[in-house]
C-alpha positions as CSV (number, residue, x, y, z in Angstrom):
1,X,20.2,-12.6,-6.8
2,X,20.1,-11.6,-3.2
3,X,21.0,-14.4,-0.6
4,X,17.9,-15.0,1.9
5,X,18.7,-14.5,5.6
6,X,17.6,-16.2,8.5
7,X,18.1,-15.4,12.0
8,X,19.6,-17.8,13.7
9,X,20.5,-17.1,17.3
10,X,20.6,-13.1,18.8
11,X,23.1,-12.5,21.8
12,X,23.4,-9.3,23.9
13,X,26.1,-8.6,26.3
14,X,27.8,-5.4,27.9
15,X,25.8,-3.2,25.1
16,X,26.7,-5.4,22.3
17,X,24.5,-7.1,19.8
18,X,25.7,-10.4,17.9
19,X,23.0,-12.0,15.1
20,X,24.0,-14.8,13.8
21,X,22.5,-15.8,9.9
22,X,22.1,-18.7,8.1
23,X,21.9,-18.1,4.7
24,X,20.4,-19.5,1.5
25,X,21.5,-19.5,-1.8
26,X,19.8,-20.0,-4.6
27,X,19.7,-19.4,-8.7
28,X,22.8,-17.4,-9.9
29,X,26.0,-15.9,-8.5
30,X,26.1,-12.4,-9.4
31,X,30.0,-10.7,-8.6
32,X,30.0,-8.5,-6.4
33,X,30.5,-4.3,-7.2
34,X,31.6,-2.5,-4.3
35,X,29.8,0.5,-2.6
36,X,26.6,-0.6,-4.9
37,X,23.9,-3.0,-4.7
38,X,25.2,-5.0,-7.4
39,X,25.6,-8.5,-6.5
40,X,24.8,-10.8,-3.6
41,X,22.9,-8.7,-1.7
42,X,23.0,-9.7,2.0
43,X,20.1,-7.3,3.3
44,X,19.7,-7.4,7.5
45,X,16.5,-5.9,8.2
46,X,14.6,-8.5,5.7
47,X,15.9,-11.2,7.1
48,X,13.3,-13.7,8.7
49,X,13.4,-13.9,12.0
50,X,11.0,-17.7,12.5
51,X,11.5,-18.0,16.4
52,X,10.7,-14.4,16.6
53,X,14.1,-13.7,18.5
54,X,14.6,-10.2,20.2
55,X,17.1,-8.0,19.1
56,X,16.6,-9.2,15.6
57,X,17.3,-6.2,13.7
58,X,19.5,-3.1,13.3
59,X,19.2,0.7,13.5
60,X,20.1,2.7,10.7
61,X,23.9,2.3,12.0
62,X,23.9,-1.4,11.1
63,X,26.7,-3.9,12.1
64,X,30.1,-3.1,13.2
65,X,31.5,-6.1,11.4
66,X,30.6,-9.4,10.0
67,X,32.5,-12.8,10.9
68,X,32.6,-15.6,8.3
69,X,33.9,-18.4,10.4
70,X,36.8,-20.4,8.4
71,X,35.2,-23.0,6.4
72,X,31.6,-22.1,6.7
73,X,31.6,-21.2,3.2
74,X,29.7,-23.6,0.7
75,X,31.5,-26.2,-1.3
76,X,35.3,-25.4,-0.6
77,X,34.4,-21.5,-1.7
78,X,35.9,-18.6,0.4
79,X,33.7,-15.8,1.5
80,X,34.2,-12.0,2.4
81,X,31.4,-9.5,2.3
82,X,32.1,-5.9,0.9
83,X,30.6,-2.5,1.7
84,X,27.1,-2.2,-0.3
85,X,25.1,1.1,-0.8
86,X,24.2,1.9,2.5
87,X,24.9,0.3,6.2
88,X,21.7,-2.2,6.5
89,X,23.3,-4.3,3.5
90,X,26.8,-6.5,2.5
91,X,27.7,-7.6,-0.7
92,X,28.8,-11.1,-0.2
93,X,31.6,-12.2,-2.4
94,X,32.9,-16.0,-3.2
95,X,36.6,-16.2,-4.0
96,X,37.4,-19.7,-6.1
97,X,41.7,-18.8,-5.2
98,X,43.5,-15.7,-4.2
99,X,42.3,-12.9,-5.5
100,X,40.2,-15.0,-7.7
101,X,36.2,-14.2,-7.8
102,X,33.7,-16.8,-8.4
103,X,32.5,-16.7,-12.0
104,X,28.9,-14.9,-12.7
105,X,26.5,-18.0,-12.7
106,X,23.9,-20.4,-11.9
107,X,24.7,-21.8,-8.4
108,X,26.3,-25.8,-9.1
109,X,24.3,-28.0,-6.9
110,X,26.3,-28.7,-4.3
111,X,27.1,-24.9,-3.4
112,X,23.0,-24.7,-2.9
113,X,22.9,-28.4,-1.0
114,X,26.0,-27.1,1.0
115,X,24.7,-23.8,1.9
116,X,22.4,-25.0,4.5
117,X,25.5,-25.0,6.6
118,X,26.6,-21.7,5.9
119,X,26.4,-19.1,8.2
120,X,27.6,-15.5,9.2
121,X,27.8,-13.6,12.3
122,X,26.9,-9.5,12.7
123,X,28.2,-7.6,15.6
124,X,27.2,-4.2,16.2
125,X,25.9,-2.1,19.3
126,X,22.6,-2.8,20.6
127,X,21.1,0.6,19.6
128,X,22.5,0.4,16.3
């Protein structure tokens, strides 16, 4: 199931863009398939955008790079994203251990209670 985005906060300086997500998770973990859109589908240009920042969305470039702050990851999880099918989208993958990905299934409750802290970061040019 794809995790809903929110924007959270937009910041432009020197040419640069920065969009910071929250994000929601919700009904079942689905591991992540690289270079697909198999899994947790992190899709930028769908995300909603409530205060109606500017700058909220990307060009067909997409983001540079994505920042998971250290902890910010629900319930004691680790998180990484991985290159999905095109540039506008990021797999998001949960790691349990090294090298260890979360196992396919429902979401416990505390990983959905703790995800309203989660959040992720986007940096990318402003034109992109």
């Amino acid at each position: 199931m794809a995790a809903a985005l929110t924007v959270l906060l937009t910041n432009v300086t020197h040419g640069r863009k920065t969009i910071k997500y929250g994000i929601a998770l919700s009904g079942n973990y689905t591991q992540a398939v690289i270079n697909t859109n198999t899994g947790e589908l992190l899709s930028f240009n769908s995300a909603s955008n409530p205060k109606f920042l500017p700058y909220a969305y990307w060009g067909l470039k997409g983001p540079d790079s994505i920042r998971i702050p250290n902890g910010a990851a629900p319930d004691g999880l680790n998180a990484e994203t991985w290159p999905a099918a095109d540039n506008l989208h990021r797999l998001l993958r949960f790691m349990t251990g090294v090298d260890t990905e979360l196992a396919a299934g429902a979401y416990t409750a505390n990983q959905i209670t703790d995800s309203a802290n989660f959040f992720i970061e986007a940096v990318g040019n402003v034109t992109d």
